[in-house]
MARPA-5599 format. One record per residue (C-alpha): residue number from 1; x negated, y negated, z. Coordinates in pm, 1 decimal. Layout:
% residues N
+------+----------+----------+----------+
! resi !       px !       py !       pz !
+------+----------+----------+----------+
!  NUM !        X !        Y !        Z !
...
+------+----------+----------+----------+
% end
This chain:
% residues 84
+------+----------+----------+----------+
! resi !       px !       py !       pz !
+------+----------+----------+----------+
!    1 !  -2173.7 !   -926.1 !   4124.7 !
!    2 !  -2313.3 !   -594.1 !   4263.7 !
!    3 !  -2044.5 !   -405.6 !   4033.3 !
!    4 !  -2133.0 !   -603.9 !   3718.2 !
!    5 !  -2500.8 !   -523.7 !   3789.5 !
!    6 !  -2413.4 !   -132.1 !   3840.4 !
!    7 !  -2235.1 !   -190.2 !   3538.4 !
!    8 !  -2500.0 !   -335.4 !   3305.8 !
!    9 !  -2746.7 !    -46.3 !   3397.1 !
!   10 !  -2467.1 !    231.7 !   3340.2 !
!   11 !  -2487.0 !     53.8 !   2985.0 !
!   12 !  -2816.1 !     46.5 !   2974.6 !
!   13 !  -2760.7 !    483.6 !   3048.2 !
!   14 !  -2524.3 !    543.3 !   2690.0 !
!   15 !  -2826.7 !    472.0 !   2444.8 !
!   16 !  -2931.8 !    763.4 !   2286.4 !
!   17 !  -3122.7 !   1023.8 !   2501.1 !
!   18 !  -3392.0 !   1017.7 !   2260.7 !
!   19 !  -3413.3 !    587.5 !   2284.9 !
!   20 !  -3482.7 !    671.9 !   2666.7 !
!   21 !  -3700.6 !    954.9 !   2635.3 !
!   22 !  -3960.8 !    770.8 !   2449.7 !
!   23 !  -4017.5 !    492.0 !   2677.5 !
!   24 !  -4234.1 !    661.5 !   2943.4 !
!   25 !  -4061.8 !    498.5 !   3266.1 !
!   26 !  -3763.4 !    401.0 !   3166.4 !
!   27 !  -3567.3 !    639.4 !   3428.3 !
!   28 !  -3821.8 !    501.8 !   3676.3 !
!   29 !  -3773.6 !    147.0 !   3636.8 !
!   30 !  -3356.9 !    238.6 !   3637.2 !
!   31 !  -3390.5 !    412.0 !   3955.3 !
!   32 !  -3674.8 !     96.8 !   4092.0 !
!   33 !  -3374.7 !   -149.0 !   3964.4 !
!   34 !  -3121.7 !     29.0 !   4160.7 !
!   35 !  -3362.4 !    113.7 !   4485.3 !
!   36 !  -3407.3 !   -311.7 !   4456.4 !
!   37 !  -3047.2 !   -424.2 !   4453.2 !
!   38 !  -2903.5 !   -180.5 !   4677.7 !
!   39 !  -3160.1 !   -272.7 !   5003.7 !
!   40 !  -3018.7 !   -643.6 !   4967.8 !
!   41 !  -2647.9 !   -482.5 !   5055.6 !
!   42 !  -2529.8 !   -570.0 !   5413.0 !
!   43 !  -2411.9 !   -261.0 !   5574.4 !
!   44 !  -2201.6 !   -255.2 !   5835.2 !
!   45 !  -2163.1 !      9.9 !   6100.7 !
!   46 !  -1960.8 !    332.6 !   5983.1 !
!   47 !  -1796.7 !    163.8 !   5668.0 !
!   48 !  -1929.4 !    299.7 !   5366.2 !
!   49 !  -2016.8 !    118.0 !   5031.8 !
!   50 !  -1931.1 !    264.0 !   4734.7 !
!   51 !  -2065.1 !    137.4 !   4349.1 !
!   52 !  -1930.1 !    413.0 !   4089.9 !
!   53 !  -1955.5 !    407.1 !   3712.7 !
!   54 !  -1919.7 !    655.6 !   3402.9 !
!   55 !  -2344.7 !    713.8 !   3439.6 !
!   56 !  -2374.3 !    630.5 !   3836.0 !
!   57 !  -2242.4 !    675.5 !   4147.2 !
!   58 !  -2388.1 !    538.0 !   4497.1 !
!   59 !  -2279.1 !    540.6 !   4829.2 !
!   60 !  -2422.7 !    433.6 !   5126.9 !
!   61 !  -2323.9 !    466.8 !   5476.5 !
!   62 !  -2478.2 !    261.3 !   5769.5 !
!   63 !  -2448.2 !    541.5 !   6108.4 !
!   64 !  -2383.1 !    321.5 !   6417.8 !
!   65 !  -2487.1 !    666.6 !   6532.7 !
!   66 !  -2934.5 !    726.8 !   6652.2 !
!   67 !  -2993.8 !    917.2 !   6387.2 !
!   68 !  -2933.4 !    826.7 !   5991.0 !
!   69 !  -3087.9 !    903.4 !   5683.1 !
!   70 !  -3197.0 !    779.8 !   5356.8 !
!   71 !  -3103.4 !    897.3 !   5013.2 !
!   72 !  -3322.1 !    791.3 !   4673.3 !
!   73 !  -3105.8 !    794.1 !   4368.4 !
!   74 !  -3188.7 !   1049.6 !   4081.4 !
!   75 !  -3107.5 !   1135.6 !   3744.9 !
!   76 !  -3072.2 !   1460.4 !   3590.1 !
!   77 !  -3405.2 !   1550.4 !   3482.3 !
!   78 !  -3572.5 !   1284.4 !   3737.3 !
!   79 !  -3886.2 !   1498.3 !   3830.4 !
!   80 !  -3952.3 !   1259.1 !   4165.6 !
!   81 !  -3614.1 !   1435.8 !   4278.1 !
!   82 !  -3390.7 !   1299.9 !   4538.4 !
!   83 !  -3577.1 !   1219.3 !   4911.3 !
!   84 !  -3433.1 !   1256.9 !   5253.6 !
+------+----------+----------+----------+
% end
């Protein structure tokens, strides 16, 4: 399910730049979709999860370890910019 998702929004990623461009969120809701469907994935300690397509790649990586961080996915051109 989760690659069939990933999938359908890399699809979503081949229109034409200029299709995208004029919709004024359309990066943002991509990125919101993504954000959404990735929280719901169980993690489990030290064993990554990997989701790659042609337009996306994610990774995630639960540390069994006190300290972790968070990454936000970005696109090229995504002014927000990736978080940490």
């Amino acid at each position: 399910m989760a690659h069939s998702f990933i999938n359908a929004l890399s699809n979503v990623m081949e229109v034409d730049d200029r299709v995208l461009g004029a919709s004024t969120n359309s990066c943002e809701r991509l990125l919101d979709a993504i954000e959404r469907y990735t929280s719901q994935v169980p993690l489990v300690p030290d064993r990554p999860v990997v989701l790659a397509t042609h337009n996306i790649a994610i990774e995630t990586l639960y540390l069994s370890k006190s300290r972790s961080y968070s990454f936000r996915p970005s696109f090229d051109g995504d002014e927000s910019g990736p978080s940490v």
